[in-house]
N, CA, C and O of each residue as an XYZ file, in Angstrom:
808
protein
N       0.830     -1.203      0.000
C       0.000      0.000      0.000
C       0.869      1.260      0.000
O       0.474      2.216     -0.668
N       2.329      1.380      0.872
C       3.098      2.236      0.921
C       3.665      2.531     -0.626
O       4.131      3.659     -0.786
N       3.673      1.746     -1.639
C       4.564      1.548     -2.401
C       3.449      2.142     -3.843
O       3.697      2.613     -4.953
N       2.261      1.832     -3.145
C       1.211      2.510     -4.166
C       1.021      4.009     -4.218
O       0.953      4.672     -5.253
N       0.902      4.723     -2.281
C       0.843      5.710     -2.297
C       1.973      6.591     -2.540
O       1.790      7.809     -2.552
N       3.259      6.033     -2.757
C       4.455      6.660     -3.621
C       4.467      7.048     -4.685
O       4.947      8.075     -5.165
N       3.624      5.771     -5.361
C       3.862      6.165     -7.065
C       2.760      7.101     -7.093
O       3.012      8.121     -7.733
N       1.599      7.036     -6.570
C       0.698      7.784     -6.949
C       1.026      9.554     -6.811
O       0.780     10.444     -7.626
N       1.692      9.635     -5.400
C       2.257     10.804     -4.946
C       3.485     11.567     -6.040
O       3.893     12.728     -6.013
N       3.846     10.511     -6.913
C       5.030     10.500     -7.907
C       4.256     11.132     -9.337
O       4.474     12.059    -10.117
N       3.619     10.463     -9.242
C       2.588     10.138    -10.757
C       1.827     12.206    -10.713
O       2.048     12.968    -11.655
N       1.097     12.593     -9.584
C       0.359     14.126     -8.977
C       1.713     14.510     -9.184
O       1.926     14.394    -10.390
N       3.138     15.070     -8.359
C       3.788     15.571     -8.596
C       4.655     15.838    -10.446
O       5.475     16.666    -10.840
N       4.024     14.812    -11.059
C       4.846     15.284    -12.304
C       3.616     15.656    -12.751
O       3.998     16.354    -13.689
N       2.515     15.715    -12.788
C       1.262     16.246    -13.637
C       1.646     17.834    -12.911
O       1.708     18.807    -13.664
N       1.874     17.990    -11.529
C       1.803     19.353    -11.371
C       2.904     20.610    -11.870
O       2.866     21.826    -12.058
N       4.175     19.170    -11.976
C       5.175     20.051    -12.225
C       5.132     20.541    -14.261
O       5.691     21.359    -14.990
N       4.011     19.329    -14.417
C       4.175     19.826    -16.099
C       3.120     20.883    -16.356
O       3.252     21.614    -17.337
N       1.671     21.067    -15.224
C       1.233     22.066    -15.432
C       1.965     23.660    -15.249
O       1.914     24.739    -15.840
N       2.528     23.190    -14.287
C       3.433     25.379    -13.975
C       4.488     25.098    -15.133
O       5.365     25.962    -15.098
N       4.676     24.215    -16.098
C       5.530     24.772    -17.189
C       4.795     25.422    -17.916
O       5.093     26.559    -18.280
N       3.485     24.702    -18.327
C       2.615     25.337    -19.185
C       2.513     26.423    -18.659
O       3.130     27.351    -19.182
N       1.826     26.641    -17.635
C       1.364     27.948    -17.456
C       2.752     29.420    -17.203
O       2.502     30.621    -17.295
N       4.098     28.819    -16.892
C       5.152     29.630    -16.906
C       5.870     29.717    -18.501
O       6.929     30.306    -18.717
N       5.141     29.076    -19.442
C       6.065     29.018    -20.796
C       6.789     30.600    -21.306
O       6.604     31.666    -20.720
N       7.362     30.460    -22.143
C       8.121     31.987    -22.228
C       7.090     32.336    -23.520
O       6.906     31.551    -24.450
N       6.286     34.004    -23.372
C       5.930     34.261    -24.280
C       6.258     34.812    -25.530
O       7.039     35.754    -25.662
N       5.626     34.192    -26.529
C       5.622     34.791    -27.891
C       5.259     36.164    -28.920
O       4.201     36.786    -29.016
N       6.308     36.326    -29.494
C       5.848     37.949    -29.605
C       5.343     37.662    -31.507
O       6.078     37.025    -32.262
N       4.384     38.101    -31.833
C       3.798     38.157    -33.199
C       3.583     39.392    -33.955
O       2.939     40.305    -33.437
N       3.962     39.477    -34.877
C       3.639     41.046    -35.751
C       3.199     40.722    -36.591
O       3.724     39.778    -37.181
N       2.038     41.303    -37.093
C       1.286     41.005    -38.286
C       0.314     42.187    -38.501
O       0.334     43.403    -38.314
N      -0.748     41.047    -39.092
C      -2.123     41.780    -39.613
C      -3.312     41.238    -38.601
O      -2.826     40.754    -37.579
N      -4.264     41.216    -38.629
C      -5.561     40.593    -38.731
C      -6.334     40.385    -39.441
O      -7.053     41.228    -39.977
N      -6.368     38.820    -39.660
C      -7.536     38.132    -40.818
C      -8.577     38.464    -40.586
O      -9.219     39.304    -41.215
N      -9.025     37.680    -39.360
C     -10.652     37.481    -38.956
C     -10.247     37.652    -37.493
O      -9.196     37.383    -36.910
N     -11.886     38.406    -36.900
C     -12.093     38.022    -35.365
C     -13.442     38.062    -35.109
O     -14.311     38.768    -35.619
N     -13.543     36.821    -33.857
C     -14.586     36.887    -33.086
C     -14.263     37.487    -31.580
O     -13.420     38.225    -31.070
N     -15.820     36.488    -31.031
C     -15.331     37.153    -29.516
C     -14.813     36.073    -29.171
O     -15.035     35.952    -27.966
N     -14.041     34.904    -29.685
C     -13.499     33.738    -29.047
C     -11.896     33.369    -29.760
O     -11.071     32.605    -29.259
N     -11.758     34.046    -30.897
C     -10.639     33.571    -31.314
C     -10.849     34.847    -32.464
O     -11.891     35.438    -32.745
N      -8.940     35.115    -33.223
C      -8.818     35.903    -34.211
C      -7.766     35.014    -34.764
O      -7.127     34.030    -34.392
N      -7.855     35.770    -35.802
C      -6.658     34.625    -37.002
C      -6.252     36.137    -37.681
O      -6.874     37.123    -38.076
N      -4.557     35.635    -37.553
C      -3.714     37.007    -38.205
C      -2.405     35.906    -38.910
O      -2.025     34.750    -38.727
N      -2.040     37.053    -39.779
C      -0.735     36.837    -41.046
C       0.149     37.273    -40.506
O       0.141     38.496    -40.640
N       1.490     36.703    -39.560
C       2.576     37.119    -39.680
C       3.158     37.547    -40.220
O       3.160     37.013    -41.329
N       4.294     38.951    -40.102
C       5.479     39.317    -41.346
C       6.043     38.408    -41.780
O       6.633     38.609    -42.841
N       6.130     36.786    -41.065
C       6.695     35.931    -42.325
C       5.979     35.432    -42.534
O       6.179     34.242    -42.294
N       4.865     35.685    -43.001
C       3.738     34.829    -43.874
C       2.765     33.743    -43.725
O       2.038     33.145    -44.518
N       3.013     33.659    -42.244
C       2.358     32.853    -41.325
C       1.116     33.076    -40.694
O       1.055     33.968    -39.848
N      -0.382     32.074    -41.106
C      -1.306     32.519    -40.717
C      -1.483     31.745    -39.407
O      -1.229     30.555    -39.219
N      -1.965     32.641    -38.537
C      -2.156     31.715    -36.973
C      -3.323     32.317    -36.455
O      -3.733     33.477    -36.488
N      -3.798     31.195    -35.932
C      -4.756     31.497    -35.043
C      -4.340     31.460    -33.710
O      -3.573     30.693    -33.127
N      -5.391     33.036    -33.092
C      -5.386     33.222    -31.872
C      -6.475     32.988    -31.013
O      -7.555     33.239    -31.547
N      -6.554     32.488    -29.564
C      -7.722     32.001    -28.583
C      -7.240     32.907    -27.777
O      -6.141     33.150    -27.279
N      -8.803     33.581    -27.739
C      -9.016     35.025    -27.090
C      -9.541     34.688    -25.681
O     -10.442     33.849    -25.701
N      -9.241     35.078    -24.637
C      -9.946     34.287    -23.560
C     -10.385     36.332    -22.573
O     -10.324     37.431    -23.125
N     -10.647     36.116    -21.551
C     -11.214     37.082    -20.401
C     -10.061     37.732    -19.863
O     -10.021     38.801    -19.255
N      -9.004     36.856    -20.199
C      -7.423     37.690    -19.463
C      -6.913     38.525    -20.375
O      -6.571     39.654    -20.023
N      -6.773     38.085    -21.756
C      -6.590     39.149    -23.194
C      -7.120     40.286    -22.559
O      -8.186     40.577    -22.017
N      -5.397     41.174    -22.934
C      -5.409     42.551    -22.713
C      -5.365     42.786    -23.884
O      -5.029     41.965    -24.738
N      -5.842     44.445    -24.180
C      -6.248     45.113    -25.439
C      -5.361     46.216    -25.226
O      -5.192     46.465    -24.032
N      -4.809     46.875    -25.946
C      -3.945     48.120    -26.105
C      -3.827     48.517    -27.908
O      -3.816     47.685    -28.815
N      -3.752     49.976    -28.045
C      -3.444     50.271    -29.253
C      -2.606     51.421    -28.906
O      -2.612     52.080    -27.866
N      -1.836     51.556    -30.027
C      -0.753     52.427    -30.030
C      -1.010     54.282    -30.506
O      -2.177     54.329    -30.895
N      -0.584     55.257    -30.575
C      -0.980     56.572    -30.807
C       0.710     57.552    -31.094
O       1.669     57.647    -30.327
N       0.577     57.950    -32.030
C       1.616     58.368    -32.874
C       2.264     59.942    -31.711
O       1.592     60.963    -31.562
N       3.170     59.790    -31.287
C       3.976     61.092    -30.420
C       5.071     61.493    -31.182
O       5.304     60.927    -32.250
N       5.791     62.425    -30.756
C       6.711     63.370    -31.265
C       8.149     63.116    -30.529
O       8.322     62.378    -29.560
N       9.022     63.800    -31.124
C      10.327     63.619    -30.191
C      10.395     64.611    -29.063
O      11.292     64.478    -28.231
N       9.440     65.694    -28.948
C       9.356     66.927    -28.234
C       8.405     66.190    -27.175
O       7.960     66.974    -26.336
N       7.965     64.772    -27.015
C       7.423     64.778    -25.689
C       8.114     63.832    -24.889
O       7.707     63.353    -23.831
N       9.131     63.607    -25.437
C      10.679     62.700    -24.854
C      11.096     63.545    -24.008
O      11.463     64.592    -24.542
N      11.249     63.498    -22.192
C      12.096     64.674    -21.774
C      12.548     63.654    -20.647
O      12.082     62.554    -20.349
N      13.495     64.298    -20.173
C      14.039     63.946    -19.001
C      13.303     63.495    -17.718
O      12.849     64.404    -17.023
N      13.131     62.304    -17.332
C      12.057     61.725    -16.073
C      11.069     60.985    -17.318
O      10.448     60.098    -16.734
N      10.726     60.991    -18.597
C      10.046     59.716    -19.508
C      10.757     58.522    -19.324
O      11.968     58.304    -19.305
N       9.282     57.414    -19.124
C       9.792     56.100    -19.199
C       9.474     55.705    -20.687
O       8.460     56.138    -21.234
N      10.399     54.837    -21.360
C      10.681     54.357    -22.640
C      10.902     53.348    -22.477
O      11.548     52.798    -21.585
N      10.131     52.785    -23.752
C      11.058     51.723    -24.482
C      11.793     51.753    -25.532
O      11.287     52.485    -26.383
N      13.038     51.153    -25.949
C      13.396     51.615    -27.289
C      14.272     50.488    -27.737
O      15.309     50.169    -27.156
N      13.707     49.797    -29.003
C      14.469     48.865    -29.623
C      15.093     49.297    -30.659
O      14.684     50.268    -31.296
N      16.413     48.481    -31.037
C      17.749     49.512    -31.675
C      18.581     48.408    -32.129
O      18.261     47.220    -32.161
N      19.667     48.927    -32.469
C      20.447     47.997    -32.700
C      21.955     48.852    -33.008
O      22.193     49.988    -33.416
N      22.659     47.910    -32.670
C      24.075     48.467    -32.292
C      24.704     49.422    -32.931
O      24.857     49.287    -34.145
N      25.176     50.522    -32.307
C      26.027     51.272    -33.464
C      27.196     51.779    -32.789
O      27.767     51.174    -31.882
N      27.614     53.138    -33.344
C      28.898     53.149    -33.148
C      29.755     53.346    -31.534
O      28.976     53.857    -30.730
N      30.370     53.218    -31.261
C      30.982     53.545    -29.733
C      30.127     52.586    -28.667
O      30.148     53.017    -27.514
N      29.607     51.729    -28.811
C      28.733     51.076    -27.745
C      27.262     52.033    -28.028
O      26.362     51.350    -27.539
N      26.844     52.918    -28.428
C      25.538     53.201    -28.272
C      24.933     52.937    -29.233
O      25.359     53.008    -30.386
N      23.314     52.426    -28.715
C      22.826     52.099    -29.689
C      21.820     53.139    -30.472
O      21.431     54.209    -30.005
N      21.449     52.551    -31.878
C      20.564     53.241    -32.550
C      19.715     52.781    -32.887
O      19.782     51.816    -33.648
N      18.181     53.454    -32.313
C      16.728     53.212    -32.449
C      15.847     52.627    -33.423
O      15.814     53.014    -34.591
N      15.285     51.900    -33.061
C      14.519     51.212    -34.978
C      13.202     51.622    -34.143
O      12.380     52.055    -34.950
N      12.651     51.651    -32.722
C      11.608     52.566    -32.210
C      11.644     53.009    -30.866
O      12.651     52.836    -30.180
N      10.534     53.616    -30.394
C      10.532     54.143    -29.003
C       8.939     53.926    -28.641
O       7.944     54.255    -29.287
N       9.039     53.364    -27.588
C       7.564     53.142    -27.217
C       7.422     54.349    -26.150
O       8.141     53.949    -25.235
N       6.812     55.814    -25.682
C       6.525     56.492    -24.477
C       5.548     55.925    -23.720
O       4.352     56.041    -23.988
N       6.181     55.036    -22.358
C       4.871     54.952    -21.644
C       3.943     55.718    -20.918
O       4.232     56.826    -20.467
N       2.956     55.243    -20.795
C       1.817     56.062    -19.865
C       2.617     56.199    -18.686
O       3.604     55.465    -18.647
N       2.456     56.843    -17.870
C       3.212     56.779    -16.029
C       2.153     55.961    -15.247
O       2.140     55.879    -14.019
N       1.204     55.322    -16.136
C       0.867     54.035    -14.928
C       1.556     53.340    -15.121
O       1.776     52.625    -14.144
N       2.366     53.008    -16.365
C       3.077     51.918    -16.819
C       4.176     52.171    -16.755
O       4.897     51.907    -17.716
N       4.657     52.727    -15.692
C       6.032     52.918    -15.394
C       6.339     51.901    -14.909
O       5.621     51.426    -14.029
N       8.098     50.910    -15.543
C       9.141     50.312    -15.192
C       8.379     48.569    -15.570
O       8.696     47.482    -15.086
N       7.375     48.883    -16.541
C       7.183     48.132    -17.398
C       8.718     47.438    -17.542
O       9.692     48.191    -17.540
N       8.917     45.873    -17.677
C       9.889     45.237    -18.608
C      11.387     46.325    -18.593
O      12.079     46.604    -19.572
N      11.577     46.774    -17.212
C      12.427     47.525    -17.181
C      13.967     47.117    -17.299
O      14.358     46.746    -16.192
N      14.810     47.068    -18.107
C      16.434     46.814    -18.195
C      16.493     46.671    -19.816
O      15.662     46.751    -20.720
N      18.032     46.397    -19.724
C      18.243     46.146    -21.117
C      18.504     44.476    -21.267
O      18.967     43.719    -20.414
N      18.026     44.144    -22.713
C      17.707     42.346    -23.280
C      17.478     42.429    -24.457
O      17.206     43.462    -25.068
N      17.599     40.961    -25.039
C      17.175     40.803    -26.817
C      16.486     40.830    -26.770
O      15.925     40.179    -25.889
N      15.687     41.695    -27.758
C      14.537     41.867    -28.847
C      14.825     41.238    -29.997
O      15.992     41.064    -30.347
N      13.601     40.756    -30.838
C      13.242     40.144    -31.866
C      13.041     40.663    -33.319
O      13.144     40.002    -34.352
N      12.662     42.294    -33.157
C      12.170     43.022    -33.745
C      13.387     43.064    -34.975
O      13.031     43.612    -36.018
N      14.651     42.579    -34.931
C      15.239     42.868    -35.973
C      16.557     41.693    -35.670
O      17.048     41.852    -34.553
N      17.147     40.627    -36.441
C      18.300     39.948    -35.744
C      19.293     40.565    -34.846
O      19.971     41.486    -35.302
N      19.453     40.210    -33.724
C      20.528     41.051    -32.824
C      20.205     42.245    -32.510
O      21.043     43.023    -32.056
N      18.686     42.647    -32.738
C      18.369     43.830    -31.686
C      17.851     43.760    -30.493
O      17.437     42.657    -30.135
N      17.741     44.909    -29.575
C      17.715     44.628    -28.158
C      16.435     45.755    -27.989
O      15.960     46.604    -28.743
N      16.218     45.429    -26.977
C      15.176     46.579    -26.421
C      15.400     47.394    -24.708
O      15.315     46.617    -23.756
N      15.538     48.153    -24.547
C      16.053     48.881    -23.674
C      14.518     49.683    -22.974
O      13.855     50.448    -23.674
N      14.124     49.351    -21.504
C      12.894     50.044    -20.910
C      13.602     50.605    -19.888
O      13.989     49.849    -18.997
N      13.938     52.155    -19.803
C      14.444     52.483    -18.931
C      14.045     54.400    -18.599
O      13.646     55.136    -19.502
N      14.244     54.815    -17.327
C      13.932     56.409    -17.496
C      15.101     57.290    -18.609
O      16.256     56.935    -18.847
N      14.489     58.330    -19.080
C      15.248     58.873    -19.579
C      16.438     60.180    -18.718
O      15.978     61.179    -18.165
N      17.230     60.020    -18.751
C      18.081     61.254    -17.700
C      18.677     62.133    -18.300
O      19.118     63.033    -17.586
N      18.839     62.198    -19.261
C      19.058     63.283    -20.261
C      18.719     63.245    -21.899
O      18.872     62.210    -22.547
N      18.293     64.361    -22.429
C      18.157     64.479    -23.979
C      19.272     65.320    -24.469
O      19.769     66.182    -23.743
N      19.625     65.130    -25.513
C      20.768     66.093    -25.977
C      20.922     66.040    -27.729
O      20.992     64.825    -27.915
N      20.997     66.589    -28.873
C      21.485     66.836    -29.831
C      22.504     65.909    -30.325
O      23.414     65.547    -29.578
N      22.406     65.471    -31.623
C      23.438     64.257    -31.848
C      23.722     64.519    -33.227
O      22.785     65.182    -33.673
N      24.625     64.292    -34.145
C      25.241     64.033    -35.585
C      24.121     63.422    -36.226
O      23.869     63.797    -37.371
N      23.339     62.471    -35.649
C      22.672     61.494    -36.080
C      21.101     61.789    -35.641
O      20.257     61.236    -36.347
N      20.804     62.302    -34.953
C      19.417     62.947    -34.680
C      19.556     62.844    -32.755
O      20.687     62.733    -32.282
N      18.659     62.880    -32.065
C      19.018     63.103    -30.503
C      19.039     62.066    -29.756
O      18.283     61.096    -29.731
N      20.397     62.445    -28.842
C      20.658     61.331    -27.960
C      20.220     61.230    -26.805
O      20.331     62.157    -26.003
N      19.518     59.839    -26.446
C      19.073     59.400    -25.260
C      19.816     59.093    -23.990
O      20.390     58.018    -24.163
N      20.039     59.534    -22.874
C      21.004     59.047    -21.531
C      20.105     58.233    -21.068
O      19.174     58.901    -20.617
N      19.901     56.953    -20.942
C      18.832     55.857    -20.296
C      19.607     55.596    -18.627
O      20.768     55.631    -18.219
N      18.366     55.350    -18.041
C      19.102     54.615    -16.473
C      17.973     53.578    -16.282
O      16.820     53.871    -16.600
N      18.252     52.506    -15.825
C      17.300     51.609    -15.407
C      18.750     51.057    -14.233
O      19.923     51.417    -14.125
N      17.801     49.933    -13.451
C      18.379     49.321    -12.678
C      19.840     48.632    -12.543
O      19.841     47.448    -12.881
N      20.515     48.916    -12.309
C      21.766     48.228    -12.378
C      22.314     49.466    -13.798
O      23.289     50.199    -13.633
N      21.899     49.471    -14.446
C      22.666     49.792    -15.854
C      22.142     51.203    -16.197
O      21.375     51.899    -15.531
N      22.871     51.537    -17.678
C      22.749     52.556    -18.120
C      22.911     52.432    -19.515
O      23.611     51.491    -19.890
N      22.222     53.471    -20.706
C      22.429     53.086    -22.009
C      22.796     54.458    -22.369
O      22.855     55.407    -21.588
N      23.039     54.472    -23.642
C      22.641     55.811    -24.357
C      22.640     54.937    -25.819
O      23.165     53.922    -26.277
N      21.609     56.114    -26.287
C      20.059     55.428    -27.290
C      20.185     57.044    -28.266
O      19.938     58.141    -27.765
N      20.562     56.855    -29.526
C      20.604     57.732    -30.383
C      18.833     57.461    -31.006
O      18.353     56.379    -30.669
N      18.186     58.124    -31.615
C      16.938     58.646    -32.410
C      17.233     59.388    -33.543
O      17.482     60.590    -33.642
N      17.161     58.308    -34.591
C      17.585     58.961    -35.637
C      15.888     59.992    -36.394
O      14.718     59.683    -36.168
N      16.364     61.121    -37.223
C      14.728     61.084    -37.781
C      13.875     60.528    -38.511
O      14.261     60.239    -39.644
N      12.705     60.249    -38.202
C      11.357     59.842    -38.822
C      11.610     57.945    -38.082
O      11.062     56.995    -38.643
N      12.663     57.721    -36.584
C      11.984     56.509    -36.735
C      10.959     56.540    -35.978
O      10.840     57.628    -35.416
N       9.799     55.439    -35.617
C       8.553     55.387    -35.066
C       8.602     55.763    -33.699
O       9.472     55.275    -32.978
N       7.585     56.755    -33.153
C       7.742     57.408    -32.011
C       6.054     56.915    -31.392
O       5.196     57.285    -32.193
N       5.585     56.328    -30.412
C       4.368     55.653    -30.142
C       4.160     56.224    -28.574
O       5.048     56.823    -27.968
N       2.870     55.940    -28.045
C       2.606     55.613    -26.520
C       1.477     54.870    -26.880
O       0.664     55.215    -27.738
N       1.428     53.607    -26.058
C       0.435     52.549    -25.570
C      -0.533     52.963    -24.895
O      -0.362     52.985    -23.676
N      -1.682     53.364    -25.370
C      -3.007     53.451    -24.638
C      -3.671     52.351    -24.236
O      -3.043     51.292    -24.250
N      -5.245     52.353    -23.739
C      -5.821     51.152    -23.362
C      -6.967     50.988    -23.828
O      -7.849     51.838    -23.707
N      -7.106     49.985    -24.369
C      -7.631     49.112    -25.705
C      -9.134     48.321    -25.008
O      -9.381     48.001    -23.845
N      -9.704     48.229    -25.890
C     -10.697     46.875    -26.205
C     -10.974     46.328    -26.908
O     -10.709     46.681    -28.057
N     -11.732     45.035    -26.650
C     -11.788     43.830    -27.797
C     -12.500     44.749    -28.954
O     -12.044     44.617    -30.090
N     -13.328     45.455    -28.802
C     -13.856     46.005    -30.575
C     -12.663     46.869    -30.977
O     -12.893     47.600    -31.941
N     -11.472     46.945    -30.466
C     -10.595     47.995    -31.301
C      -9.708     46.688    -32.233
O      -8.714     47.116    -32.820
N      -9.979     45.240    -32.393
C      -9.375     44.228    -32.687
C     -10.253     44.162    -34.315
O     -11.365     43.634    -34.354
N      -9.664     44.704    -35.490
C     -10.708     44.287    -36.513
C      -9.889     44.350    -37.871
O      -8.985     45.050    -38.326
N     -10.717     43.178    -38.330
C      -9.508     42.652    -39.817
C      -9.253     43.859    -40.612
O      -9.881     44.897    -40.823
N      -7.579     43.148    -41.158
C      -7.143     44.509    -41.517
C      -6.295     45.161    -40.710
O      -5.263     45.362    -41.351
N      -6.195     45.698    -39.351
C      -5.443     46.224    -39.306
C      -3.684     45.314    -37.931
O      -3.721     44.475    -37.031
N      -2.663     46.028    -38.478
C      -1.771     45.713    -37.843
C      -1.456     45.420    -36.569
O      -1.615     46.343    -35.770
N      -1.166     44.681    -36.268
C      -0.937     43.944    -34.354
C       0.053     43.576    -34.083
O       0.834     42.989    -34.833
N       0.241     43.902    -32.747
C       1.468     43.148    -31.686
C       1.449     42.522    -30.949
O       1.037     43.135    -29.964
N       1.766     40.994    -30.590
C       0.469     40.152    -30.252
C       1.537     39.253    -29.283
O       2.215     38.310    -29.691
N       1.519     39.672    -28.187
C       1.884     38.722    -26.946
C       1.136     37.409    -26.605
O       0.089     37.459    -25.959
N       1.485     36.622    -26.890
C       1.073     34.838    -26.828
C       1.463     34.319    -25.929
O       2.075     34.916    -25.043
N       1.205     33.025    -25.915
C       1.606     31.608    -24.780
C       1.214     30.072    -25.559
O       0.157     29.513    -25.266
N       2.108     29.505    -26.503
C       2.169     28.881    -27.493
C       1.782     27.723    -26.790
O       2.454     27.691    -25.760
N       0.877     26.572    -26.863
C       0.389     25.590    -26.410
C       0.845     24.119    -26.975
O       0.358     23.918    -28.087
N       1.551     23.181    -26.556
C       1.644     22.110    -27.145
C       1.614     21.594    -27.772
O       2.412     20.741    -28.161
N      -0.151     22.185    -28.432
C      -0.705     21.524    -29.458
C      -0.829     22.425    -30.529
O      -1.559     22.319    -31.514
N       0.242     23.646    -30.131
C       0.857     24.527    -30.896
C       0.166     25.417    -31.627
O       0.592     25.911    -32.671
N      -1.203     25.722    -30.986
C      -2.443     26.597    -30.892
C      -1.615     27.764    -29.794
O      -0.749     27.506    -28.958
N      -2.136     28.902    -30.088
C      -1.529     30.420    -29.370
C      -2.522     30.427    -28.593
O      -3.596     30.014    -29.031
N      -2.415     30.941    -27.111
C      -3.721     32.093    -26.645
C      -2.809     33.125    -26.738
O      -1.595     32.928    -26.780
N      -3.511     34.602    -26.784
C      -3.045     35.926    -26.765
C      -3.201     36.317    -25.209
O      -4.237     36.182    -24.559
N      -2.081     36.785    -24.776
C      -2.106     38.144    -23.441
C      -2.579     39.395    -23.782
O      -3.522     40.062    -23.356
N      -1.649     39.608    -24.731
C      -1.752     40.904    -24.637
C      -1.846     41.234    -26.666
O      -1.019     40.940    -27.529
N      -3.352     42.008    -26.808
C      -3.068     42.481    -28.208
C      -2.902     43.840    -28.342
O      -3.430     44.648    -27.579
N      -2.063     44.192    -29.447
C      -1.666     45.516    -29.160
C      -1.935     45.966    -31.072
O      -1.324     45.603    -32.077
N      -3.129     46.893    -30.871
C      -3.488     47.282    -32.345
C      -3.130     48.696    -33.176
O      -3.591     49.793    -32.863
N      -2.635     48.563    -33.785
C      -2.868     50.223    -35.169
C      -3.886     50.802    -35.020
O      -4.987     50.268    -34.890
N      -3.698     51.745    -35.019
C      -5.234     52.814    -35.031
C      -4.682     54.008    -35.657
O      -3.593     54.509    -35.376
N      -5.720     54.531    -36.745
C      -5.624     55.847    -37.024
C      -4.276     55.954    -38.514
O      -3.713     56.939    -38.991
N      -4.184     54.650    -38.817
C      -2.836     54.808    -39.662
C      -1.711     54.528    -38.952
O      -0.766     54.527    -39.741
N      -1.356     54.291    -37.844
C      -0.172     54.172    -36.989
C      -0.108     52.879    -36.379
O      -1.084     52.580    -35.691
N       0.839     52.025    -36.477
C       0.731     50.567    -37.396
C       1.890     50.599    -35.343
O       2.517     51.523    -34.825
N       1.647     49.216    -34.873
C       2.451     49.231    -33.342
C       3.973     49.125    -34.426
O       4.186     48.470    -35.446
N       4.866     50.132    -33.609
C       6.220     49.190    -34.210
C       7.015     48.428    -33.619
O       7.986     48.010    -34.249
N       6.847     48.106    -32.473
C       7.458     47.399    -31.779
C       7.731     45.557    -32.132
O       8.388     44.870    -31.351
């Protein structure tokens, strides 16, 4: 009987330990379009050409993006900004996300991004703006570290507002935080939509 309630105790412990993988899996980041949506699932075209379906559930967050300027970048803004390496150790911007100040220290430090081979994304306060050869330079501070983040002109300048499921409609462009399932079906966290002509660039 001892030898039963082992395995059985054996048998619960690996079902539990394979559920918190699932539910801890590392999420997936998607850029595309949108095909189709309901209120239960949407189906979008990846930039590589990949149609996938998404399962929309009650936790799906909604966000769309809204086109800003470099004049509302100042000293004490939290950013994001994905880039990619340039000269002297600093990097140069492919975008800048301005967050809201509820969403301060969002995904805060510097790490790889996807958005381009070997680019990174940097969420950190800004501590100084300054004039550059190349358009204006960013002084970043986040935790432990520090960057500096050149902005060249015309790249994409955004802030993340807050979204709902009817702002989700075929046609337009998305940024689509997932959790890829086994059976290799997506649910979405977080969708993040174009509005107004202003496509997420992140």
């Amino acid at each position: 009987m001892q030898r039963k309630t082992l395995v059985a105790l054996a048998s619960l412990i690996a079902v539990l330990s394979t559920a918190a993988l699932a539910q801890t899996a590392a999420p997936v980041r998607l850029r595309g379009k949108i095909d189709a949506v309901d209120a239960q699932s949407a189906t979008m075209t990846t930039r590589e050409g990949k149609v996938v379906k998404l399962a929309i559930t009650t936790d799906t967050q909604y966000s769309y993006v809204k086109a800003m300027k470099m004049s509302d970048i100042k000293a004490g803004s939290f950013i994001g900004a994905a880039g990619k390496s340039g000269k002297d150790g600093v990097i140069e911007a492919l975008e800048v996300v301005v967050f809201p100040e509820e969403r301060r220290g969002t995904g805060e430090g510097h790490y790889a991004w996807d958005l381009l081979p070997e680019s990174s994304m940097t969420n950190a306060t800004v501590a100084a703006v300054a004039e550059s050869n190349s358009g204006q330079e960013l002084s970043l501070v986040y935790k432990d570290g520090a960057k500096k983040v050149t902005v060249p002109k015309g790249v994409p300048i955004v802030t993340i507002l807050g979204g709902k499921a009817a702002d989700v409609q075929p046609g337009l462009p998305v940024f689509v935080v997932a959790v890829q399932k086994e059976s290799g079906d997506y649910t979405a966290s977080r969708i993040v939509v174009g509005k107004d002509g202003v496509a997420p660039p992140m």
